[in-house]
C-alpha positions in Angstrom: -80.3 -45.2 17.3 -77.6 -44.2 14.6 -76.5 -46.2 11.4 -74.5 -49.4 11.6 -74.0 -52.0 8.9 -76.0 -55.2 9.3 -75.0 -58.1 7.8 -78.5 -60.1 7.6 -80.2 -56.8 5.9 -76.8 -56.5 3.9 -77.1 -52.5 4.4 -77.1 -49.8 7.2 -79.9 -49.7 9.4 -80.9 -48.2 12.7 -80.9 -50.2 15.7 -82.4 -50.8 19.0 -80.8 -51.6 22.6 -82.0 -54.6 24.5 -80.9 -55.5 27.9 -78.9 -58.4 29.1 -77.3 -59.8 32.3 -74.6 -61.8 32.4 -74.8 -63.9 35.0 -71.3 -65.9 35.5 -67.6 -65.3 34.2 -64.9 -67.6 34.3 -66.8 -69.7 37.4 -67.5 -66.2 39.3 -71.3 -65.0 39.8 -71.2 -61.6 38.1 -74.6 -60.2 37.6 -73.6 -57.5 35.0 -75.9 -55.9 32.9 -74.9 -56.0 29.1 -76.3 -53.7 26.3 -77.4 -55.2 22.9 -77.7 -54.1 19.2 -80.8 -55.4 17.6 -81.5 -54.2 14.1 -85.0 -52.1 13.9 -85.7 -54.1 10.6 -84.8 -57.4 11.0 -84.4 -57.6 14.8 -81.3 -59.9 14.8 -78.7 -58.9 17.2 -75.4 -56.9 15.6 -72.3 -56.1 16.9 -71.2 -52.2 17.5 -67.6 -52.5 18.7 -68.4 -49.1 20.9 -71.2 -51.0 22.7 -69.2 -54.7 23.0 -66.4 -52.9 24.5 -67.8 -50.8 26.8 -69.9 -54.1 28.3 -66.6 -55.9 28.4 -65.0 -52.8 30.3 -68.1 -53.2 33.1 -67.6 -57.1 33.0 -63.5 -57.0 33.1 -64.0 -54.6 36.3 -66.5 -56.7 38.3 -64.6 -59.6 37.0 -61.4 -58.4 38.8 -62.9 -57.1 41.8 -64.5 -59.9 42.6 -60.9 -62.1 42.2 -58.3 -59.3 43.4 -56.9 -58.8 39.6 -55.4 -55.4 39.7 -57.6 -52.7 37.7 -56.5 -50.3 34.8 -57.0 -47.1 37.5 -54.1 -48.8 39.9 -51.9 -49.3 36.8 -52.1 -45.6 35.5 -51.6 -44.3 39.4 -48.5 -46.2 39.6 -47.0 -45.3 36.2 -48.2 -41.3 37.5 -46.6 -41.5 40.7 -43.2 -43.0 39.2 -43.4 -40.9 36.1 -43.2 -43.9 33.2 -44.4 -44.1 30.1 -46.4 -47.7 29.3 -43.4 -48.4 26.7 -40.8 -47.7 29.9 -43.2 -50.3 32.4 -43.2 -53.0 29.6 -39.8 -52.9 29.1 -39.1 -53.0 32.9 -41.2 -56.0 33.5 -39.9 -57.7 30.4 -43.3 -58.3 28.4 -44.9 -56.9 24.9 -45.1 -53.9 24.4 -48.8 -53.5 24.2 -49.5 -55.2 27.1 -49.9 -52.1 29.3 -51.8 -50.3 26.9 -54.3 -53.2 26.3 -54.6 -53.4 30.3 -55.5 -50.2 30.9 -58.1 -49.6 28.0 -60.2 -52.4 30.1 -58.4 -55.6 28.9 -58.4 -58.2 31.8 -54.4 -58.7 32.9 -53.7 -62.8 33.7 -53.3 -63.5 37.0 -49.8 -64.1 37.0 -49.0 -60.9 35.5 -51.3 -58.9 37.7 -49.5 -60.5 40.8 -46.1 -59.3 39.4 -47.9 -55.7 39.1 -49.2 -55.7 42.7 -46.4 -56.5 44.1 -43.8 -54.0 42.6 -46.5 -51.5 43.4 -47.1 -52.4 47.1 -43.6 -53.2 47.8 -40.9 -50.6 46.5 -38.2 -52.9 47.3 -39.2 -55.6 44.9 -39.7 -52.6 42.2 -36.0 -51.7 42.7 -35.0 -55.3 42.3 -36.9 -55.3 39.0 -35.2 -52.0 38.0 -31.8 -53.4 38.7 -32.7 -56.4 36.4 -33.7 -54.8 33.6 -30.9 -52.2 33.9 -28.8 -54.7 33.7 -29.9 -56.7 31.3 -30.5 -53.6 29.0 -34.2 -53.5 28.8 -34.1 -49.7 30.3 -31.6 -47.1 29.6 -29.6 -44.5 31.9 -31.9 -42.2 31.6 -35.1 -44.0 32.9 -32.7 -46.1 35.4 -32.0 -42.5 37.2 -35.5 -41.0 36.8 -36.2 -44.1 38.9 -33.4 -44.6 41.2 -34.0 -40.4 42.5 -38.1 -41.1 42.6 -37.1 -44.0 45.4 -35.2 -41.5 46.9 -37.7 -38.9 47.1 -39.9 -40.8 48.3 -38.0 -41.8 51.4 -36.9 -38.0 52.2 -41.0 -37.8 52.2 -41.7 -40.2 54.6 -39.0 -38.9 56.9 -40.0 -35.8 56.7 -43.7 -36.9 57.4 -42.6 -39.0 60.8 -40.7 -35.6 61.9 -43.5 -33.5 61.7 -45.8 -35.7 63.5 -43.4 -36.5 66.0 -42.2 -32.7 66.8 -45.5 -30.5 65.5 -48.0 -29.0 68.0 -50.8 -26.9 68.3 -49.4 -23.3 68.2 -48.5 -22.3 71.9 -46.0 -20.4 74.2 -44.2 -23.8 74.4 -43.2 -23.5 70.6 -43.1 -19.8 70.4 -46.9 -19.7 68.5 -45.5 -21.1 65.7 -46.1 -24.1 64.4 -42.8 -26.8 63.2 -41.6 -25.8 59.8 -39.1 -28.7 58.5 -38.1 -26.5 56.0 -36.6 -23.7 57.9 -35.0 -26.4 60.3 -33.8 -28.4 57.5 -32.3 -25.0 55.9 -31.4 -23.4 58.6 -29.1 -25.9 60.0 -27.6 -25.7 56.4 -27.3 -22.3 56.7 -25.5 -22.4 60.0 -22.8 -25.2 59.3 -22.2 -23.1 56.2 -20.8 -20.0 58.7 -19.4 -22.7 61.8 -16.2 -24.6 61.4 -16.9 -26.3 64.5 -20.6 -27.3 64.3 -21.2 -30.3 66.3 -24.0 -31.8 67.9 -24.2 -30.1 71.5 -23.6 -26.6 69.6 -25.9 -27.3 67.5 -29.0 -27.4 69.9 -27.7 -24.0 71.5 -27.7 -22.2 68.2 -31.2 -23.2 67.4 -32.4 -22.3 71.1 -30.5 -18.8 71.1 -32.2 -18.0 67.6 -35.4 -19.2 68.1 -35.8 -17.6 72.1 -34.2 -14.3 70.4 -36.2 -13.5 67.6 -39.4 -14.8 70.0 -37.8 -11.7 72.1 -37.6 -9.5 68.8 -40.3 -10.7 66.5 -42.8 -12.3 69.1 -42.8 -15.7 67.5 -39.9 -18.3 67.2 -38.6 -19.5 64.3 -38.4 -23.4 63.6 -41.4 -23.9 65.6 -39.4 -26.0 67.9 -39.8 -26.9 71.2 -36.7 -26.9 73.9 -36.0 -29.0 76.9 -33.0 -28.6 79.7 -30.4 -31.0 79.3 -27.1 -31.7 81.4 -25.6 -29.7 78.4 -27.9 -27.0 77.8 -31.3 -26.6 76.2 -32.0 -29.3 73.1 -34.9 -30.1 71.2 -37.7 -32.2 72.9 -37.4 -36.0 72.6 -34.3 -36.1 71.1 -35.3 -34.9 68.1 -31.9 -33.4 66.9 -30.5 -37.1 66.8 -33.4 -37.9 63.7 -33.0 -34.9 62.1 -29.3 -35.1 62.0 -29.4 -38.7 61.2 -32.1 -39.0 58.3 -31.9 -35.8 57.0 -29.2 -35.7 54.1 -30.6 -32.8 51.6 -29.1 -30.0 52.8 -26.3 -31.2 55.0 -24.6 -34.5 56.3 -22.6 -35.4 59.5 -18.8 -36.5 59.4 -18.1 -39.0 62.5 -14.5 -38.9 63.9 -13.2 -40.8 66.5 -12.5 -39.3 69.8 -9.9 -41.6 71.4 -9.1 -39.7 74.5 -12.9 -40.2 75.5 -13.5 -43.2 74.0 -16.3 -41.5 71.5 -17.5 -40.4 68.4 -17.6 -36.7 67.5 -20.6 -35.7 65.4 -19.6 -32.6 63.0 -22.0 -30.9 60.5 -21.3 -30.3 57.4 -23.5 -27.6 55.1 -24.3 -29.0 51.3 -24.3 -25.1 50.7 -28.0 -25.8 49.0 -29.8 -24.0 51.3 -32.3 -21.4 50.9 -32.5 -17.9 52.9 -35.0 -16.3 51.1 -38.2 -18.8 53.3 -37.2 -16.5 56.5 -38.2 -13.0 57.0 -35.5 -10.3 56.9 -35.7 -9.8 60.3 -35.8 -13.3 61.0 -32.2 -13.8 58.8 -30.9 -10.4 61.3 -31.4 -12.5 64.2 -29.3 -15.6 62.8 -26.4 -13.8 61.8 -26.4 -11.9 65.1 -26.1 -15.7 67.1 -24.1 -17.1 64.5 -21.7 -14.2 64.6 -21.6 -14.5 68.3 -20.9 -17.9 69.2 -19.2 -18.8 65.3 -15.8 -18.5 67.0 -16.4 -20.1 70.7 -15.4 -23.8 71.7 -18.4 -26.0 71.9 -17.9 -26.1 75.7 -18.1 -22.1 75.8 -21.3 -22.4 74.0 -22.9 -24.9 76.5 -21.5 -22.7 79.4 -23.7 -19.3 78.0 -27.0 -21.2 78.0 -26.3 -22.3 81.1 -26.5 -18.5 82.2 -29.8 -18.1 81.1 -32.6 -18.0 83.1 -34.7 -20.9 80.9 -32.2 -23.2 81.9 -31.2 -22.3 85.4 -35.3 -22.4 86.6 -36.4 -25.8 84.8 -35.2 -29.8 86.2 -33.6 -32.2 83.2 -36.5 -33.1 80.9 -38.8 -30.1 81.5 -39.5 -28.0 79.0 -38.4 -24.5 78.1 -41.2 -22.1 77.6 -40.2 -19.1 75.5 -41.9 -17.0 78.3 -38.1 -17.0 79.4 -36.7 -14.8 75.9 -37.6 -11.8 77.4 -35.2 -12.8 80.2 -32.2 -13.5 78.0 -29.1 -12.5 79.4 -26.5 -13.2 75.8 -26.5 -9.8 73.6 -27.0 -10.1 70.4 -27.2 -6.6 69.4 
C-alpha cells in the first residue's frame, strides 16, 4: 500500500496489512479484529494514525456495547433532535469543551459521564433540570435557554397530538363521514369558531362541530374534522368525551377561561380563539359551510343551541351513548342556506 514514514528504515516505504484480534479490553472479551502496518522492507510494524484510529473506533464500539456506554450515533441524535451545537451540550453539562467532539469522533466517554448523557436523554425532565442549572449559573445564554425551553414544549404538543389521533381516528366510514380525523382542522377550526362566538362554551361547542360536519357531509358528501358524534343528554358530542382532551391539552390555537357559576354550584368552560388559526387547510366550500352555522347559531344562548339539535332527526332516533351516523345529514331539519 501507499507511502508512510518508517522510522527503523529512516525513509518512506510501502507497507503491508496484517491481521490481528484483540481479544480482551478493560476485563471484557472483545474479539475484534485489528488491522496492522508492517513495512514491505523491513517488516516491523508502523503506526498509520488513519489505520490505529479506525481499529480503536471498531474496539471503542464493541467496547461500549458490550458495557451499556452510550455511543457517538446516540450523542449526535440527541444534539439533532434538540437542535445544539457540541459547544452548547458542553456548556450545559458543565465539562470541556472538546469533550463532545472527542466522543463522537469514536473516543470512549467514562462511565460516569455517559450515565449523565443517558439520562438527560431518556428522561426530558432531568434535561430541564440541567437547563435550569446552567441557565442559572450562566453557562448558556437566553438565546439557547429558549431554543430549549420551546423544543420541550413542542415536543409535548406532539405527544398530545399523537394520543388524540389514536384515540379518535378510524378507518374511513359513514360513521365519520369517510373521512378520516384531521387534528389540524379541529385544532383550527375551533380557533376559527371562538374567533366569530362571544359565547363559545363547551356544550355549544360540540353542536357547532356536529352542524358543520353533518352539513357539509349533506353538501360536499364527506364531513369535515373526521369526527365521530354520539347523543348526549345535551345534544350530539364527540365520541368518548373527546372534546374534554382536546379542550384541555390543546393550547396552540385557543385556551379555555373557567368562571365560577355560583347559582349552580359549577364551573363554566368559555373558549377563547388565539386568532392564529389557519383557513386556507379547508376547501372553499368547506369554509361556506362554517360561516353559514356560525352565522346561524353566533347569536343564540347555549341553551337555544342544545334545543335545535335536539330537533334533528340524528338525535331524536339514537339512545345516550350511540353513535350518530351521518346517514342522518340528509335529514337535517336547521337551514343553513
Amino acid at each position: 500500500m501507499g507511502n508512510i514514514f518508517c522510522s527503523n528504515c529512516n525513509k518512506k516505504v510501502n507497507y503491508s496489512i496484517r491481521k490481528n484480534v484483540i481479544q480482551e479490553y478493560k476485563g471484557q472479551i472483545v474479539n475484534i479484529e485489528e488491522n496492522i502496518a508492517v513495512c514491505d522492507e523491513c517488516g516491523k510494524d508502523i503506526f498509520v494514525p488513519d489505520i490505529e484510529n479506525d481499529n480503536l473506533k471498531r474496539l471503542y464500539a464493541k467496547y461500549a456495547k458490550l458495557t451499556g456506554i452510550i455511543s457517538s450515533e446516540e450523542i449526535i441524535k440527541f444534539r439533532e433532535k434538540y437542535d445544539l451545537s457540541q459547544r452548547e451540550l458542553v456548556s450545559l453539562l458543565g465539562w470541556g469543551k472538546m469533550t463532545i467532539n472527542r466522543y463522537e469522533r469514536g473516543a470512549l466517554p467514562s462511565k460516569s459521564h455517559s450515565d449523565i448523557l443517558k439520562h438527560v436523554i431518556s428522561s426530558e425532565e432531568s434535561l430541564k433540570q440541567k437547563v435550569k442549572e446552567a441557565y442559572e449559573a450562566g453557562r448558556i445564554n437566553e438565546k439557547v435557554y429558549n431554543k430549549l425551553a420551546n423544543s420541550f414544549q413542542s415536543s409535548k404538543i406532539n405527544i398530545i397530538k399523537s394520543l388524540l389521533e389514536i384515540e379518535l381516528s378510524h378507518e374511513e366510514d359513514i360513521l365519520n363521514g369517510f373521512r378520516k380525523f384531521n387534528l389540524d382542522k379541529v385544532e383550527n377550526l375551533i380557533s376559527y369558531i371562538a374567533d366569530k362566538v362571544d359565547n363559545l362554551y363547551k356544550t355549544s361547542l360540540n353542536k357547532y362541530l356536529w352542524f358543520i360536519d353533518f352539513e357539509n357531509f349533506k353538501e360536499n358528501v364527506r364531513s369535515i374534522t373526521g369526527l365521530t358524534y354520539v347523543k348526549q343528554q345535551y345534544g350530539p358530542v364527540i365520541e368518548n368525551k373527546g372534546y374534554e382532551e382536546i379542550i384541555n391539552l390543546l393550547e396552540d390555537k385557543f385556551y379555555k377561561e373557567e368562571t365560577e357559576d355560583v347559582y349552580n354550584n359549577s364551573t363554566k368552560v368559555k373558549i377563547k380563539s388565539k386568532g392564529n388559526y389557519d383557513m386556507n387547510i379547508f376547501t372553499k366550500e368547506e369554509r361556506v359551510v362554517i360561516d353559514a352555522v356560525i352565522n346561524k347559531f353566533k347569536d343564540m344562548k347555549v341553551s337555544k343551541i342544545s334545543d335545535e339539535s335536539h330537533k334533528e332527526a340524528g338525535w331524536i332516533e339514537n339512545d345516550i351513548n350511540n353513535i350518530i351516523s351521518y346517514d342522518y345529514a340528509e335529514a337535517l331539519k336547521m337551514n343553513f342556506s
